[in-house]
N, C-alpha and C positions, 0 to 999 in steps of 0.2 A: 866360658865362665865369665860371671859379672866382672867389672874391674871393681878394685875396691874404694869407697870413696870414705872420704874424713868425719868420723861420727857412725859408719858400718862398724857392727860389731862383729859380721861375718859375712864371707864370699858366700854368694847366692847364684843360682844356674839361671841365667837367662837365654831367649830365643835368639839365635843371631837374625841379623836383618832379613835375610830371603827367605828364613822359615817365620819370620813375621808376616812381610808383604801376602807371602800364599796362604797363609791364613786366612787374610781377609779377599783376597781373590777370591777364594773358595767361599765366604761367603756372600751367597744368589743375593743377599739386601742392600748391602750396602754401594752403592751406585753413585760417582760423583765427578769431577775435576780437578785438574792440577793446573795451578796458571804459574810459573815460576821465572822472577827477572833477575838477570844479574850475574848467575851462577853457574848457569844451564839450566839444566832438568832434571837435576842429581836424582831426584825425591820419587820422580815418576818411572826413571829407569830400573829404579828396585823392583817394580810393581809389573813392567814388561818383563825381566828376566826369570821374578820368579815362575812364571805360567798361569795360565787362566784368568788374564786380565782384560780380557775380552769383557767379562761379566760387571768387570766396578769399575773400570776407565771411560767415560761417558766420552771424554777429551784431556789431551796435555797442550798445552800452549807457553809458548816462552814470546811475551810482547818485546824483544829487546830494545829494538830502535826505539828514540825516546819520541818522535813524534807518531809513530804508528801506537806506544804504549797511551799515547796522548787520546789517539783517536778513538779506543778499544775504552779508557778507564778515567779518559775527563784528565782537564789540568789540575793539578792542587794550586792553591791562593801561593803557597809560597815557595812554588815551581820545584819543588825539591822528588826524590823515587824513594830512596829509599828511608819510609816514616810508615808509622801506627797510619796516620790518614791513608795514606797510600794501600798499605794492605789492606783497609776495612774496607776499602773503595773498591780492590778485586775481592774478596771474598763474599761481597752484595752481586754484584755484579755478575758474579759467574755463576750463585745458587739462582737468582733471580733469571738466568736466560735459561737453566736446566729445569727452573718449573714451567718458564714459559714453551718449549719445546719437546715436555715430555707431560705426557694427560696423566692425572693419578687413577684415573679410567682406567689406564692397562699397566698401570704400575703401583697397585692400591697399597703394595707391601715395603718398596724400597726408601731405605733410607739413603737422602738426600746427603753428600756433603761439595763443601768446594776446599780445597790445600794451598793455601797461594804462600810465595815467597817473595821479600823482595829486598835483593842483598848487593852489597861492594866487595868483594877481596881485594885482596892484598894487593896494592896500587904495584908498578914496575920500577920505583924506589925505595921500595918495602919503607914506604916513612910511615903509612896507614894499614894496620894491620886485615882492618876490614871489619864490617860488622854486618846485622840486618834483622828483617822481620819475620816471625814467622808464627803462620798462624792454620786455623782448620773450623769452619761454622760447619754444624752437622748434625742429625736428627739421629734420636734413637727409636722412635717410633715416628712410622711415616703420617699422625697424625697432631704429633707435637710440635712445636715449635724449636726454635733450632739453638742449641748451647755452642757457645764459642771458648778457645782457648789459645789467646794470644801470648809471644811471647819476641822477646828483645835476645841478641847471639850476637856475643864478642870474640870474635875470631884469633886463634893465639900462635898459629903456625904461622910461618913464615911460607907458605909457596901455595899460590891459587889453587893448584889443583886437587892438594890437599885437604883445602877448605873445602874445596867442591863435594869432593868425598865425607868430610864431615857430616858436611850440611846435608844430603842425600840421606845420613843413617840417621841424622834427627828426625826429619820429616819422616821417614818411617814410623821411628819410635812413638813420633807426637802423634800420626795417624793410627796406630795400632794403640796407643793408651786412653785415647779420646773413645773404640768402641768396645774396648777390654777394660779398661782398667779404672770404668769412669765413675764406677762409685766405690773405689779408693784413689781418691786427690794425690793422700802423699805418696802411692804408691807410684801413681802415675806421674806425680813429678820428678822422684827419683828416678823412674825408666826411661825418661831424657837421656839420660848417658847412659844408657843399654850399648852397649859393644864402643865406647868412646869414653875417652878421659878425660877427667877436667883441664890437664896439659894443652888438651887441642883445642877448647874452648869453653867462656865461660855467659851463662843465662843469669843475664840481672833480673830482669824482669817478666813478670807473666799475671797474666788475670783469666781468672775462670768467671765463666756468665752464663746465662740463660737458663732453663726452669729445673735441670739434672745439678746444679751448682748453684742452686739458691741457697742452700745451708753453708757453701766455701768462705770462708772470710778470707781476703785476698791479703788480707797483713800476716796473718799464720804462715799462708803459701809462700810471704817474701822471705820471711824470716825462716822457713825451711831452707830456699834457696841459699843463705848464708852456713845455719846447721850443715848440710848435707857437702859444702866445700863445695856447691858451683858456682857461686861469684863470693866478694867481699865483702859486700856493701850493696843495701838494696834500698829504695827509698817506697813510703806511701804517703798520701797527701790526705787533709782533715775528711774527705770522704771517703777513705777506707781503700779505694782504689790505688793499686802501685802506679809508679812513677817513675820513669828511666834517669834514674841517675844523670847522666852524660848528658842529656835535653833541659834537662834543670839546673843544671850547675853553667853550662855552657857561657863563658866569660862570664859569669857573673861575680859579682862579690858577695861572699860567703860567711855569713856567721853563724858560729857551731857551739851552743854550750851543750854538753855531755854532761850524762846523768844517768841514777838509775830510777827517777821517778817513781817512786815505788810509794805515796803517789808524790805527785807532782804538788809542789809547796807552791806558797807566799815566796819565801826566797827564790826558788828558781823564776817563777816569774818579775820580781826584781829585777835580779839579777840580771834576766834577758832583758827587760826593758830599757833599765840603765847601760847596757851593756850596747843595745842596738843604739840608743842615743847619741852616744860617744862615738861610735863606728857611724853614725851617718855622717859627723862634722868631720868626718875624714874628705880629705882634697878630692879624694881619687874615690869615693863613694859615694852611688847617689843610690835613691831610696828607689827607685823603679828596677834598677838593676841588681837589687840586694834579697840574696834567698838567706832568710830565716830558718837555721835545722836543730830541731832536738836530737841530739843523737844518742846511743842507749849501742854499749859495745856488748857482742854476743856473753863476754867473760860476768858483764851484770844481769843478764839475764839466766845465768845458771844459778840453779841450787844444786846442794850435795852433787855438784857432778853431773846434773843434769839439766835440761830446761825443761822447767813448768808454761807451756803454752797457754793454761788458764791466765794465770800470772802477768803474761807476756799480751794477751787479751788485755786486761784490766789498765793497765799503764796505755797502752795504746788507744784504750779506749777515750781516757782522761785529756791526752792531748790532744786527740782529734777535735774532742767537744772544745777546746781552746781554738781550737782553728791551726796547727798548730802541722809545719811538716813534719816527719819522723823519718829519723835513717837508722837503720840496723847494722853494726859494721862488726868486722874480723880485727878490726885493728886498735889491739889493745893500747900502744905507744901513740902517743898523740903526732909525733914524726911521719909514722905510717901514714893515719888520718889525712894530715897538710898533703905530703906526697900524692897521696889520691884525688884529693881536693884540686892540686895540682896538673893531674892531668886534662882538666878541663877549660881552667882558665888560668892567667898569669894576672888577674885583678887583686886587689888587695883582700885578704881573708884575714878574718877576727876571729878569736877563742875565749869566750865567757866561759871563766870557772873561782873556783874557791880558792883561796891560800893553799888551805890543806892539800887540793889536787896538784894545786903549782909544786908546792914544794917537794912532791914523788915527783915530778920530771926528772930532778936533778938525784937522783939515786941513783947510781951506778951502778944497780943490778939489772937494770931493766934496758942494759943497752949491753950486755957478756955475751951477745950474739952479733956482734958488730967488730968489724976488726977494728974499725977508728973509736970502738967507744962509746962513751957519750961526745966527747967531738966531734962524733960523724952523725951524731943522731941530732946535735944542736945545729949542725953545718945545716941538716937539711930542714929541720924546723925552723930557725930564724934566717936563714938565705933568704927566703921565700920573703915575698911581701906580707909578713906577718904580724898582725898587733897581739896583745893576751890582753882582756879587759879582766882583773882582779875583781874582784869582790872581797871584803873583808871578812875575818875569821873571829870571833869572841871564844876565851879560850875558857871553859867552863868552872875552872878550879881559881884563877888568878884573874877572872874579868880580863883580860887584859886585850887589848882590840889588836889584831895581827894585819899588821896592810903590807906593802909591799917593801915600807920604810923599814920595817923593824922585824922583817921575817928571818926566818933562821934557817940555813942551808949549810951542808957537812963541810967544815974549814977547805978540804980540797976545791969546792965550788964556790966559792965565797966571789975570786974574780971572775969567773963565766958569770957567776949572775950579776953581779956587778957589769959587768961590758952590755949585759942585753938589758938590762933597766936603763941605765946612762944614755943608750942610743936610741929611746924613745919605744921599747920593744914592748917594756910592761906599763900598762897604763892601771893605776889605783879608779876605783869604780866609788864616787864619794856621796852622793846624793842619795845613796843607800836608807832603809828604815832600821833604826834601831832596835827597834822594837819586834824584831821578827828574827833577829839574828842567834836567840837559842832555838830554831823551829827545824827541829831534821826528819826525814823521812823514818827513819826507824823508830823514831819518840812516837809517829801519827801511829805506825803500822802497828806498835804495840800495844794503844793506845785503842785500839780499832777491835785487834782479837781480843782484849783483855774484857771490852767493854767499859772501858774508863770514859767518862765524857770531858768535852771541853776539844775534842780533836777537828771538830769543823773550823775554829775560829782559826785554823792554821793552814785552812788551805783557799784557794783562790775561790773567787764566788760563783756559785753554782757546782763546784766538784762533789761538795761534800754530800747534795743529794743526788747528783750521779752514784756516786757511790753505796748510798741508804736504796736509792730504788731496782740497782744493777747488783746490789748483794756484793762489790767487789772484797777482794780481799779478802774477803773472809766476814765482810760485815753481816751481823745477826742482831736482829730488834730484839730476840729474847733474850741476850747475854746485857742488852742496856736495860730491858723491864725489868731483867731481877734483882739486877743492881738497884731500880728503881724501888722496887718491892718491898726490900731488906729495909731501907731505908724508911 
């Protein structure tokens, strides 16, 4: 039986591992390689045990030593095994010597693939859990060209050989959904964890390519990966393509303003500019080592209980045209966020947000799962080398401009927020535009379905004809001509 994962609405019968592998044993086309470092050969032992892999094992090879892996797949520039460069390097490599070695003369019908891995477990001070690559280039007809399906495995067990094991039914799963399963994407990215749980490990990252995955948009597949409970947090970068978290944060300094873009305003972009400004005259911040992230928590991508992936398109799309990273996260508390942020580097991290965001930190219902509290939830948000750049709030009924000076938080918190203003924690964002500070996303979006005009002049330049020509949102020229009409 499937195990059940976060967002299944019901257990589902899947193959186990060895009636998968003999599956594709059994079938006479698919012919290829396994090249695997690191691990052993977890991936290919499935494939010998279940039988008749005479007919798809071209070769297994494990290059472990680093200078014979040296000699077999070339040095990388920044001498490093286990990276994206590294695996794209065996997966050329090993289809390129099975074309040059095998004539399509007496093999007109087979499809070509190569499986390469290339991983660390769990060090012998369990300090590094472990992580790695994994990936499969491979034809579905042997006169096409070859689609690939890369992906990034953070390891959660604590004892190598368990990982081993792991890693063994992934590769499976990833070889059996790449010739089964490949024109259903999300099918085929949820049967990653076929006979495995998210407990033993978690896939941040993955990208589909090549001419069977031309229609994939790889920002949906990330943001499944978050829906579906196998990782947290997943990142893409302004071309659409994901982005390994862990590689992109990696000591950096980080600033995060969160939102739900819905779309993407005049204020937010403010808000980030003024907001990066200030974080760059930080001591301990310089601007070549500062990653810029929009973030967009799973909980604002739902509706009614659900998520709208159209939706979830459209906003994605806006910021990429900004040029603009994007992180998709599980973590509703902004505590959570820091802590993750955290495990990559101990540099200084910024949080660009509104009053109004600020002052829900400080509710004490958002921390009743916490035995210390909100204490334990401030412990680990302002431990951290953390700044909050504010933005100011205009309050709609009384004008009254809300900064950090005069904001209002429940008499119980009055000195916690007092101690973290005092010690330089909240910085007021002042060079701010007045003039944009009634402009919220729900006024545009209304603005938009309703057909009321006047809603471009609210948003950054050039959005609002991405928007007119991409139909986002719900935009329609004949709900503006009839308006136009009547008149």
């Amino acid at each position: 039986m499937a195990l059940k994962l976060k967002g299944d609405s019901e257990i589902s019968d899947v193959l186990p591992s060895k009636a998968k592998a003999l599956k594709i044993n059994l079938n006479k086309h698919i012919y290829g390689t396994f090249a695997e470092i690191g691990a052993g050969q977890e991936t290919v032992r499935h494939f010998f045990r279940a039988g008749g892999a005479s007919g798809t094992i071209a070769k297994a090879m494990s290059a472990y030593d680093k200078e014979f892996s040296d000699a077999v797949y070339g040095i990388e520039d920044d001498g490093r095994y286990v990276t994206e460069e590294r695996l794209q390097r065996m997966l050329t490599y090993e289809i390129e010597l099975t074309e040059d070695r095998l004539t399509r003369r007496k093999h007109p019908d087979k499809m070509f693939f190569s499986y390469a891995n290339t991983v660390t477990t769990i060090d012998f001070a369990k300090k590094f859990k472990g992580h790695g690559w994994v990936g499969i280039k491979f034809q579905l007809d042997s006169l096409e060209d070859y689609n690939e399906i890369i992906l990034h495995v953070r390891f959660k067990e604590t004892d190598a050989k368990l990982q081993q094991e792991t890693l063994g039914i992934l590769g499976v799963n990833l070889i059996y959904g790449a010739y089964y399963l490949n024109d259903k994407p999300k099918e085929l990215l949820k049967s990653l964890l076929d006979n495995l749980h998210p407990i033993q490990l978690e896939i941040d990252m993955i990208n589909f390519s090549g001419p069977r995955f031309s229609y994939v948009d790889n920002r949906l597949m990330s943001l499944l990966l978050v829906k579906n409970g196998m990782t947290n947090a997943v990142m893409f970068g302004p071309d659409g393509n994901n982005l390994l978290p862990a590689q992109q944060l990696y000591k950096a300094n980080i600033l995060a303003l969160r939102g739900s873009f819905r779309p993407v305003t005049k204020v937010n972009m403010d808000m980030y500019k003024l907001a990066e400004e200030l974080f760059l005259k930080e001591n301990k911040v310089k601007k070549e080592n500062t990653k810029i992230i929009f973030e967009i928590t799973l909980a604002n991508l739902s509706s009614e209980g659900r998520i709208d992936e159209r939706d979830f398109l459209d906003r994605a799309e806006l910021l990429c045209s900004l040029g603009q990273n994007v992180m998709i996260s599980n973590y509703q508390e902004y505590y959570k966020l820091v802590e993750y942020f955290s495990e990559f580097t101990k540099a200084r991290i910024g949080l660009a947000m509104g009053v109004a965001s600020f002052i829900q930190i400080f509710d004490e219902k958002y921390y009743r799962n916490l035995s210390g509290g909100i204490l334990e939830a401030f412990g680990k948000l302002f431990f951290k080398d953390l700044k909050v750049y504010l933005y100011p709030f205009k309050n709609s009924k009384t004008k009254e401009l809300v900064t950090s000076e005069n904001l209002k938080v429940h008499p119980r918190m009055k000195e916690l927020y007092k101690f973290f203003k005092y010690n330089g924690k909240v910085i007021d964002i002042k060079d701010y535009d007045p003039e944009i500070l009634d402009v919220f996303s729900k006024t545009i979006l209304d603005m938009i379905s309703n057909g009321t005009e006047g809603w471009e002049e609210m948003l950054p330049k050039g959005i609002s004809d991405i928007i007119k020509e991409e139909r986002l949102f719900g935009y329609s020229r004949r709900k503006f001509a009839k308006k136009t009409f009547k008149r």
